[in-house]
C-alpha positions in Angstrom: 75.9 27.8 6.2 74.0 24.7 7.1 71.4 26.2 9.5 71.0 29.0 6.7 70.0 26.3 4.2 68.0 24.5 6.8 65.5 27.8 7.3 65.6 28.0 3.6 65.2 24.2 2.6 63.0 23.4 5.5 60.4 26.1 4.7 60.2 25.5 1.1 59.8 21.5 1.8 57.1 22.3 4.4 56.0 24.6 1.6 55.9 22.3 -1.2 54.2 19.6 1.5 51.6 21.9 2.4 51.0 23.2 -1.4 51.3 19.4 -2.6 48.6 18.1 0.7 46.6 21.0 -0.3 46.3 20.4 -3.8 45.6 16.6 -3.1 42.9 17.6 -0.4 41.3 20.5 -2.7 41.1 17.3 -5.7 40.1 14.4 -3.0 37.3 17.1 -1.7 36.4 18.1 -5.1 35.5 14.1 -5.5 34.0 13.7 -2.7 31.7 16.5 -3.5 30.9 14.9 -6.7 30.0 11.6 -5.4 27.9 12.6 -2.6 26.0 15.3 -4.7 25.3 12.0 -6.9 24.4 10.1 -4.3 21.9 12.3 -2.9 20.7 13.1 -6.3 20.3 9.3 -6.9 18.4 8.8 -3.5 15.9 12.0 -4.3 15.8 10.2 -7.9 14.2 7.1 -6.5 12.8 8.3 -3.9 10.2 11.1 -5.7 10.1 8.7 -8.8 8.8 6.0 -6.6 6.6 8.6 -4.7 5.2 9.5 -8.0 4.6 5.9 -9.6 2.3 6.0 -6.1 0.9 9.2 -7.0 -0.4 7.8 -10.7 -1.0 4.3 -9.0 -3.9 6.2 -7.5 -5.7 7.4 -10.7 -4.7 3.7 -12.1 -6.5 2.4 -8.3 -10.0 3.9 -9.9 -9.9 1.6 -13.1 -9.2 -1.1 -11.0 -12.1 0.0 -8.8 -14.4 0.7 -11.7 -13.1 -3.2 -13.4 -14.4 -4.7 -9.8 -17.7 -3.4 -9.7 -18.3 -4.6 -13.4 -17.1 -7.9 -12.6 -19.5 -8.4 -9.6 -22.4 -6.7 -11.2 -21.7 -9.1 -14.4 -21.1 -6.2 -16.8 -23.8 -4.5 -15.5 -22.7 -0.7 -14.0 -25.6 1.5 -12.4 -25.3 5.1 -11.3 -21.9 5.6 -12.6 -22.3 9.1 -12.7 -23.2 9.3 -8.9 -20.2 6.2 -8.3 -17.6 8.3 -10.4 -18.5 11.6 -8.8 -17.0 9.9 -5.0 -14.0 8.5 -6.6 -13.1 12.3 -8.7 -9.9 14.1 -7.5 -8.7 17.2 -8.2 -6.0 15.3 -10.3 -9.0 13.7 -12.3 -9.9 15.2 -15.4 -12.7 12.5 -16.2 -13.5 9.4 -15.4 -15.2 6.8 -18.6 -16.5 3.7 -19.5 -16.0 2.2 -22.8 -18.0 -1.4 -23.7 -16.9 -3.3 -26.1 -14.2 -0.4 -26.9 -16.6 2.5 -27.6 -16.8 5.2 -24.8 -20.4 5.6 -23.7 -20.2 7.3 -19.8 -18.1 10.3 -19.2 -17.8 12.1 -15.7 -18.3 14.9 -15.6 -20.1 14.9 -18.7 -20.0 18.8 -19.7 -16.9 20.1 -21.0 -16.2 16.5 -22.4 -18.8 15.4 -24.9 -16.3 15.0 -28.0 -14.5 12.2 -26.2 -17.4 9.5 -26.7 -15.4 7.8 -29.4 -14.8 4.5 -31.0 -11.2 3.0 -29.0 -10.6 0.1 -30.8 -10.5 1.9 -34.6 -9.8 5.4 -34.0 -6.7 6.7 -35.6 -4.5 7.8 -32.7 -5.7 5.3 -30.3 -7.0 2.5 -31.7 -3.4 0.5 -32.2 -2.8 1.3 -28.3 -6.3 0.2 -27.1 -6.5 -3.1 -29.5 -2.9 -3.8 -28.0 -4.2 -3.7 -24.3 -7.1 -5.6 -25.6 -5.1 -8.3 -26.9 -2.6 -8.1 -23.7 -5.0 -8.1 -21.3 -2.9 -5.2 -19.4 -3.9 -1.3 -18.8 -2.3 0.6 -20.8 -1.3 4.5 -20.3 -1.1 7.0 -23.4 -0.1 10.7 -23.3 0.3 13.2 -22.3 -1.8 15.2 -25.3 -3.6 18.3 -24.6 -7.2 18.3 -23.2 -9.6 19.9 -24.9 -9.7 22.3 -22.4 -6.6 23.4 -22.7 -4.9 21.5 -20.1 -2.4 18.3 -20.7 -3.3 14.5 -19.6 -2.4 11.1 -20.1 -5.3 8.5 -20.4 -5.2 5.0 -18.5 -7.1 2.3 -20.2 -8.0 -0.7 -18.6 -9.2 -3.8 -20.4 -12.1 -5.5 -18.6 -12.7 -9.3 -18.6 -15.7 -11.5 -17.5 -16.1 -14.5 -16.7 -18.7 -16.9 -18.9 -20.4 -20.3 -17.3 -18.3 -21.9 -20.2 -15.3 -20.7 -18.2 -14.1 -18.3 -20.9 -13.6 -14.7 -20.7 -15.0 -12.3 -22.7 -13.7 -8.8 -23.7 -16.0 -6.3 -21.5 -14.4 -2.9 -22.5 -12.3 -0.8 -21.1 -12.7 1.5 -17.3 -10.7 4.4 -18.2 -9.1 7.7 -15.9 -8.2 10.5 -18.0 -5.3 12.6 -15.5 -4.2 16.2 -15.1 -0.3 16.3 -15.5 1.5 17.9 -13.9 -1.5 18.0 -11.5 -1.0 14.5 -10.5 2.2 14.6 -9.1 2.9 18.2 -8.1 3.4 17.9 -4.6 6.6 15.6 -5.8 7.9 18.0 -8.8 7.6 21.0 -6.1 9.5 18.9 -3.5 12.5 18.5 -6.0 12.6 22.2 -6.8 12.4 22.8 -3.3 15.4 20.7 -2.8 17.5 22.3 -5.3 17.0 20.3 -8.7 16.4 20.1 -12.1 14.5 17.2 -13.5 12.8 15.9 -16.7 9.9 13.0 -16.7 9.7 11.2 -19.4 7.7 7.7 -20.8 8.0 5.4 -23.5 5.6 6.2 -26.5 4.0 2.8 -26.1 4.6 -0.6 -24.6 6.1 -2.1 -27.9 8.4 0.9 -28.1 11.6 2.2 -26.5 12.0 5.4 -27.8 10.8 7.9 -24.6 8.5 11.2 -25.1 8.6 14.0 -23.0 6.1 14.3 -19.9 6.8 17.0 -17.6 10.5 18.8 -16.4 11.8 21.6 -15.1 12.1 23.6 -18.3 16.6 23.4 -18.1 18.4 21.1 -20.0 20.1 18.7 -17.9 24.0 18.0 -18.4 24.8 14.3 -16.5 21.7 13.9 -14.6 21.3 10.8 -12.4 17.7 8.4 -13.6 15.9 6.1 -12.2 13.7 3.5 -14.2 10.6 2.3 -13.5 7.7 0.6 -15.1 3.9 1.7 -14.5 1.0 1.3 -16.9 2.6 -1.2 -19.7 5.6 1.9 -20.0 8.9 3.0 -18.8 9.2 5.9 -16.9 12.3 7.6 -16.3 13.0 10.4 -13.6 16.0 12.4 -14.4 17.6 14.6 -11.6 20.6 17.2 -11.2 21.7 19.5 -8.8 21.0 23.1 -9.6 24.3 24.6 -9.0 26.7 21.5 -9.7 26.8 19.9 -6.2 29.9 22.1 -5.5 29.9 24.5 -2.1 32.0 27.0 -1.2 34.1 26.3 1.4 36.2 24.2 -1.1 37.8 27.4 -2.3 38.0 28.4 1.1 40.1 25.9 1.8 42.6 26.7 -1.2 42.7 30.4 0.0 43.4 29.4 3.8 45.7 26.6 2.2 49.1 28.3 1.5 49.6 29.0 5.5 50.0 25.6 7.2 48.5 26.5 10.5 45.3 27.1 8.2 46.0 24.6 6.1 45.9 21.9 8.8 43.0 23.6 10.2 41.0 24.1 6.8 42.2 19.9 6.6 41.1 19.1 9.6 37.3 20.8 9.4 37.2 19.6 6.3 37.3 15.9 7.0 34.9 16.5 10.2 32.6 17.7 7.2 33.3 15.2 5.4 32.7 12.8 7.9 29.3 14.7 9.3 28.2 14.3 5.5 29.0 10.6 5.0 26.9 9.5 8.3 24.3 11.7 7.7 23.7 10.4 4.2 23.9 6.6 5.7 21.3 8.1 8.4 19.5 9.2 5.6 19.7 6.0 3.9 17.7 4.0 6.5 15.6 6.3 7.8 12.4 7.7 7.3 12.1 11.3 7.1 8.7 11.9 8.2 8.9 9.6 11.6 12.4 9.7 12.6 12.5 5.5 12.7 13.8 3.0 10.0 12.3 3.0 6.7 12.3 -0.5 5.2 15.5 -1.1 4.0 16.9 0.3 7.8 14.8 -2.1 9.4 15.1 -5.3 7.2 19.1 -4.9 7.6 19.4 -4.4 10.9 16.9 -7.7 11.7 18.2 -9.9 9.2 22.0 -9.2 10.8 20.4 -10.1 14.6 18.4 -13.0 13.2 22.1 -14.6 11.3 24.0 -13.8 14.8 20.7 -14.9 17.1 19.3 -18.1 14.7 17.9 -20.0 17.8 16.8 -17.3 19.8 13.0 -16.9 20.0 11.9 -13.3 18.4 8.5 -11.1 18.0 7.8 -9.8 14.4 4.6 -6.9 14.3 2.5 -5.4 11.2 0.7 -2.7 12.4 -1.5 0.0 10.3 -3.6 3.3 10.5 -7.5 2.1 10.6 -8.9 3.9 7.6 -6.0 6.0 7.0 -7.2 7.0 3.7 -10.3 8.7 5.8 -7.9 10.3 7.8 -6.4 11.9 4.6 -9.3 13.0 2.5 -11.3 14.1 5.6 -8.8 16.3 7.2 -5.9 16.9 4.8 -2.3 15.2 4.4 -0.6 17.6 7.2 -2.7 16.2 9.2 -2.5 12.3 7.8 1.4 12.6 8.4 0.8 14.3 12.0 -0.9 11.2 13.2 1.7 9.3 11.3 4.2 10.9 13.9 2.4 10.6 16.8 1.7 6.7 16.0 5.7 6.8 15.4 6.5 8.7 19.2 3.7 6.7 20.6 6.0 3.3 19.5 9.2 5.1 20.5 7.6 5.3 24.4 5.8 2.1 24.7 8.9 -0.4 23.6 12.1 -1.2 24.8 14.9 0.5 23.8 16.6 -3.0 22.3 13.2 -2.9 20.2 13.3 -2.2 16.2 10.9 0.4 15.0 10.5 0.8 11.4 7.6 2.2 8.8 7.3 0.3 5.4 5.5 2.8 3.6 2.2 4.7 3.6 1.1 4.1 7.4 2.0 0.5 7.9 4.5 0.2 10.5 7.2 -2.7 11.4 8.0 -3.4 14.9 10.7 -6.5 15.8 11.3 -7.4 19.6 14.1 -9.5 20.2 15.1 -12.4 22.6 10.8 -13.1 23.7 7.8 -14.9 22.4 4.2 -14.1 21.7 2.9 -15.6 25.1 5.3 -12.9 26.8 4.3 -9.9 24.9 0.8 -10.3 24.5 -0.7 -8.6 27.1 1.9 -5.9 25.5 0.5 -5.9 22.6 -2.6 -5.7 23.5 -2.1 -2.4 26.1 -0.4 -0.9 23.1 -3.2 -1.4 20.6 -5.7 0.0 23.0 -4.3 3.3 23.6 -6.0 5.8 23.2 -4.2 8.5 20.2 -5.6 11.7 18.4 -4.1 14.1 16.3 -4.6 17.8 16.2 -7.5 19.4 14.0 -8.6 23.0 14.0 -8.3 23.7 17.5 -10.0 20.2 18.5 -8.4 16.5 19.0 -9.0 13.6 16.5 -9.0 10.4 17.4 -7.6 7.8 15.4 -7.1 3.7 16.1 -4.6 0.9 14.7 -4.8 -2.6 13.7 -1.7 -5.1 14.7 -0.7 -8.5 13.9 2.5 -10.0 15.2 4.3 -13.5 15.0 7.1 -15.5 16.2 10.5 -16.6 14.6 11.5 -19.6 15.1 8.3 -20.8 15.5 6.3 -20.0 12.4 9.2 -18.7 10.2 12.7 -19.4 9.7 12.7 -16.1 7.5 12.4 -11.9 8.6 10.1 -12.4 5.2 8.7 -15.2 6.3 8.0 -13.8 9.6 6.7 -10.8 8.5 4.5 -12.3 6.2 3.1 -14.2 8.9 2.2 -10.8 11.0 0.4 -9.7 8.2 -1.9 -12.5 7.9 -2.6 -12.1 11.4 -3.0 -8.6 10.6 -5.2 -8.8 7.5 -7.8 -11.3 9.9 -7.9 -8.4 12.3 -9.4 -6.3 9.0 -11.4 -8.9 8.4 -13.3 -9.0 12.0 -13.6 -4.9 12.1 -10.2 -3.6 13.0 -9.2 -2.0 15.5 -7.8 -4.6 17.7 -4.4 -7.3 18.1 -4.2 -10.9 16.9 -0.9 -13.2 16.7 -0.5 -15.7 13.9 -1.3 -19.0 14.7 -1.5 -22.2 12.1 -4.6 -22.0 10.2 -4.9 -18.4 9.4 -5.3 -17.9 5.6 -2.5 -16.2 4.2 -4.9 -13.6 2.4 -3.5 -10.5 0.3 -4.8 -7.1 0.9 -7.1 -5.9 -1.6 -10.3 -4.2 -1.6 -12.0 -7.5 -0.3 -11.2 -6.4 3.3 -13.0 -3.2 3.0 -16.5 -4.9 1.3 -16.4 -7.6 4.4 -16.1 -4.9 6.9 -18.9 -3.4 5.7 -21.2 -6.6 5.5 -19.3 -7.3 8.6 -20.4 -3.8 9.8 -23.8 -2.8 8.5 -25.8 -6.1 7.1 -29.1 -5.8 9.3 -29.2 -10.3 9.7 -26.8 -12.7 10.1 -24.5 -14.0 7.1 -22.5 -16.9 7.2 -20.3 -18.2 4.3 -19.3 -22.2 4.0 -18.1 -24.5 1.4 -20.8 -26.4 -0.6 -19.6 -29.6 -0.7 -21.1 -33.1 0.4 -17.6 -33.8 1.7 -16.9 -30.8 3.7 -19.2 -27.5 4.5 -16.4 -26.0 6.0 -17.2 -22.1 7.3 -15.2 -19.6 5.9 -17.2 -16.5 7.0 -19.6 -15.2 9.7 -20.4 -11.6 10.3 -20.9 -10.2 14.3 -24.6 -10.4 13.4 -24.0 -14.5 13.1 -21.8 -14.3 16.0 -23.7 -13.1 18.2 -26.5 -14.8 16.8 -24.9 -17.8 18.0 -23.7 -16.5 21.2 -20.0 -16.2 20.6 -17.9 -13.6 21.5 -15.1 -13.8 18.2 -14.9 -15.2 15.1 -12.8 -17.7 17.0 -15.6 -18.6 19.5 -17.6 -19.8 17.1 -15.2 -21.7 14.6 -14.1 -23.8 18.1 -17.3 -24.5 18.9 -18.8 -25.7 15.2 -15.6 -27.0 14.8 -15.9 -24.7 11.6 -18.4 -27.1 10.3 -21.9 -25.7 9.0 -23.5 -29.4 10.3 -22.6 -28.3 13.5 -25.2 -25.3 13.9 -28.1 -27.4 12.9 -30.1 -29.5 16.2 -28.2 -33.0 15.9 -31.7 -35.1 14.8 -32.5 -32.4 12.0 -29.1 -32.0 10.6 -30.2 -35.3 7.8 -33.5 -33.8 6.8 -32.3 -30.2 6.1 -29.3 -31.0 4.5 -31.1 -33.0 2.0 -33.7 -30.8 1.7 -31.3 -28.0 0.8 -29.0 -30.2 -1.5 -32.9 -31.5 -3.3 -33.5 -27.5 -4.2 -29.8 -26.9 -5.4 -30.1 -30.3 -7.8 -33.4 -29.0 -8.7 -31.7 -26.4 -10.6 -32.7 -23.8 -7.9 -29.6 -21.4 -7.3 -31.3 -20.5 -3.6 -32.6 -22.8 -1.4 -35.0 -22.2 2.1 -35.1 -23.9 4.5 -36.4 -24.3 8.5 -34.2 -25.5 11.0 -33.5 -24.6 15.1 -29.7 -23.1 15.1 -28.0 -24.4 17.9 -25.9 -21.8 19.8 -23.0 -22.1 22.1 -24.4 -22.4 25.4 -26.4 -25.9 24.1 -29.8 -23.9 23.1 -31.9 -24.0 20.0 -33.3 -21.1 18.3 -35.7 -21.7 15.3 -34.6 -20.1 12.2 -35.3 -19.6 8.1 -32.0 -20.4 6.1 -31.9 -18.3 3.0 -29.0 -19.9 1.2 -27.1 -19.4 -2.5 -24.9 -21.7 -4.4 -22.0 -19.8 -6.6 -18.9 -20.4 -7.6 -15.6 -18.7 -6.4 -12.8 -18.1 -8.0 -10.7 -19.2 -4.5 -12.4 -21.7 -3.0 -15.0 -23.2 -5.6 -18.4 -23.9 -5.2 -19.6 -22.1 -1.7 -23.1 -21.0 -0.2 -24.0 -17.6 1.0 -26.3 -17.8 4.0 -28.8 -15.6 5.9 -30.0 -16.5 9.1 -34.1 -15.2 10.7 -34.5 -15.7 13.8 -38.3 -16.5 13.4 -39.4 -16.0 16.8 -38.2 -12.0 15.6 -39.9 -12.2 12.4 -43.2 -13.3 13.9 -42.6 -10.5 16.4 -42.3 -8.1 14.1 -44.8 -9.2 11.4 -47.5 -11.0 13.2 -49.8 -13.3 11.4 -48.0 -11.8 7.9 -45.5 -14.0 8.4 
């Protein structure tokens, strides 16, 4: 009687066990499912929304470009049509200037004559435009339909100059008139390739919550996940969600397998390998870059920061490093090919360091390397081997070559911070721009902790191309300190580096003049400048590093920066060459 009960009862508890764990697994799977679905969806969310706040960035980059050209020209702007024709995308639907609010240059001009219109007291835009006036921020409206049919949103950006009274004056506005969706396809056509619906939407205005409809899918979404972000005086918001629910299949194969409990425990234990598989792979995810393989930021900053709290006193190697001209790379051969030399940069870093090494891309095609337990002196000559080597990327059949610029720094020495230490590679990273790329420095105190603008392009190319030499120094009585030489000036001078020369002058101006003429031209330049002369000219024999003299003409302007106040802007003749080449003319 008992063992009859026992093949009764026994079954029916393991029954009930296995019904009751398989219910509880089917409803703990079922949540899981849910959460990582969300997850991902969340990830994608700020992922793409961030990729496309990059994408406009770019149309925004060409007021920005257009504002700095008005600045230096003092309002002035010549051959905008030939100026705005180079900076056109496909994404572009024009590109205008506006003075005083009043739209008076359109590229391309046919096809868009009706929009030469008064900003400031037109009916649908003039609120906007005074606002960003009044602000002094760029401003984004749209998206409206194009008179061609298509749909855009129009980036205004208020333009400011400077007066001698130290006011600003209200300039206009540079405006970029872009295609949407055109702008940020390639990111709308990655989430459908990933499975998702989405909606893109933007606040009406900047003194306005209420959002307006920019671009989606076409479905209405049910839950979606968002992501936030500001760009062009609005709120964006990205809204995801998963095509089919986030659900897959084998959940119900699990409940079908569940009632026997060999294929319960089976189903069970398959799927919390899956779920398992699924949970690492979405931390891998997490800190890694998808393109390269290595850390992405977040990866890279977590796993230093934990060394440098376990290691504090231990001596450590931080490295920037970049593509030179990486934009180039992009518009002259395409973005496959861009993100194929992104990956080879990536496996070249994988080879060269040491495994305990961290490899990590920030973004775009700057790059993060840190090197623990050494110091700068150790890993120079490392550095250095690693910067020269020689990388190309496939093109059509043939091999492009393609070169990198790299700073580095050392913690504890210079930085008690991975921010701080970082920070410190990229100043040693943005001189290396500064003196024509392609090549290595490590920080050392008195670097100027610069940020990367456009700046580092315009010195390259003076740094590059001016046919004389060009010095910049402070004018002061006090100090003339030299803030700038192009390799013309260096060599010039006889130096090898920018460094050469500053040790040698002891980066004073005074320094380059022959010791018993230094009095006589420095009053005869500071007699013109008092004059009320904004040049001065002057003779003098430069002296160069080996101890020599060489007679030169000193062509020198006073003006005022922004940074570093009242500086001159010199060119150097050497007027043995001038005589050469002119004769008794000169």
């Amino acid at each position: 009687m008992f063992m009859k009960k026992k093949t009764i009862i026994l079954p029916l508890l393991v029954f009930l066990v296995g019904i009751s764990v398989l219910m509880g697994t089917v409803y703990s799977v079922r949540e899981n499912q849910q959460k990582q679905s969300q997850s991902a969806a969340e990830l994608n969310a700020m992922t793409y929304a961030e990729r496309m706040k990059t994408e406009v960035m770019g149309g925004i980059g060409i007021t920005d470009t257009l504002e700095q050209i008005l600045i230096s020209e003092d309002g002035k702007f010549e051959k905008f049509q030939q100026i705005a024709g180079n900076l056109m995308s496909d994404s572009i639907q024009s590109i205008q200037l506006a003075p005083d609010g009043v739209v008076t240059d359109i590229y391309p001009e046919k096809g868009n004559e009706t929009g030469k219109i008064d900003l400031l007291n037109d009916k649908d835009r003039g609120e906007i435009s005074r606002y960003a006036r009044d602000h002094q921020m760029t401003v984004m409206q749209g998206p409206f339909q194009l008179k061609q049919g298509e749909y855009g949103i129009a980036v205004r950006n208020p333009v400011y100059l400077d007066q001698k009274d130290g006011q600003e004056t209200f300039w206009g506005f540079t405006i970029v008139i872009i295609r949407v969706p055109d702008i940020f396809a390639d990111s709308v056509k990655a989430l459908s390739d990933f499975g998702y619906q989405y909606q893109l939407s933007k606040t009406v205005s900047p003194w306005e919550m209420s959002y307006e409809y920019v671009y989606g899918s076409g479905k209405k979404l049910t839950n979606p996940v968002s992501y936030i972000f500001d760009m062009g005086g609005n709120q964006w918001k990205l809204e995801v969600m998963p095509e089919h629910g986030g659900y897959n299949i084998y959940l119900y194969e699990i409940l079908i397998g569940g009632t026997l409990i060999v294929l319960l425990l089976t189903g069970l234990t398959r799927t919390l390998l899956n779920l398992d598989e699924h949970r690492k792979k979405f931390k891998k995810l997490a800190v890694t870059d998808p393109l390269t393989g290595i850390y992405n930021r977040h990866g890279f900053d977590e796993l230093v920061e934990r060394y440098l709290k376990q290691n504090t006193e231990k001596h450590c190697v931080g490295v920037l490093l970049d593509i030179d001209d990486f934009k180039s790379v992009n518009d002259m051969y395409g973005h496959a090919s861009g993100d194929r030399a992104l990956q080879i940069l990536a496996e070249s870093m994988k080879k060269f360091f040491p495994e305990k090494a961290v490899l990590g891309r920030n973004g775009g095609d700057e790059f993060c390397i840190f090197l623990p337990d050494c110091t700068c002196g150790e890993v120079k000559e490392q550095m250095e081997q690693f910067t020269k080597l020689v990388r190309t990327f496939p093109y059509e059949g043939e091999q492009e070559k393609f070169s990198i610029s790299l700073g580095y720094a050392e913690y504890p020495r210079y930085a008690e911070t991975l921010e701080q230490l970082m920070h410190c590679a990229d100043t040693a990273l943005y001189e290396v721009k500064l003196l024509g790329k392609q090549g290595c420095m490590e920080y050392r105190e008195g670097l100027r902790p610069e940020i990367r603008t456009q700046l580092g392009f315009v010195l390259k190319d003076v740094s590059e191309n001016l046919p004389g030499a060009f010095i910049i120094y402070r004018a002061d009585h006090e100090t003339d300190e030299i803030l700038f030489a192009n390799r013309e000036m260096i060599r010039l001078t006889g130096c090898r580096t920018m460094d050469d020369l500053l040790a040698y002058t002891d980066r004073s101006f005074r320094n380059l003049i022959l010791e018993e003429e230094r009095d006589a031209v420095e009053q005869s330049i500071w007699q013109q400048i008092n004059a009320g002369h904004a040049n001065d000219y002057v003779y003098f024999h430069l002296v160069k590093a080996d101890g020599t003299s060489l007679p030169v003409l000193d062509h020198g302007r006073i003006v005022e920066s922004a940074r570093y106040g009242k500086i001159f802007y010199v060119l150097l003749m050497d007027q043995k060459s001038m005589k050469w080449h002119y004769g008794e003319k000169y």
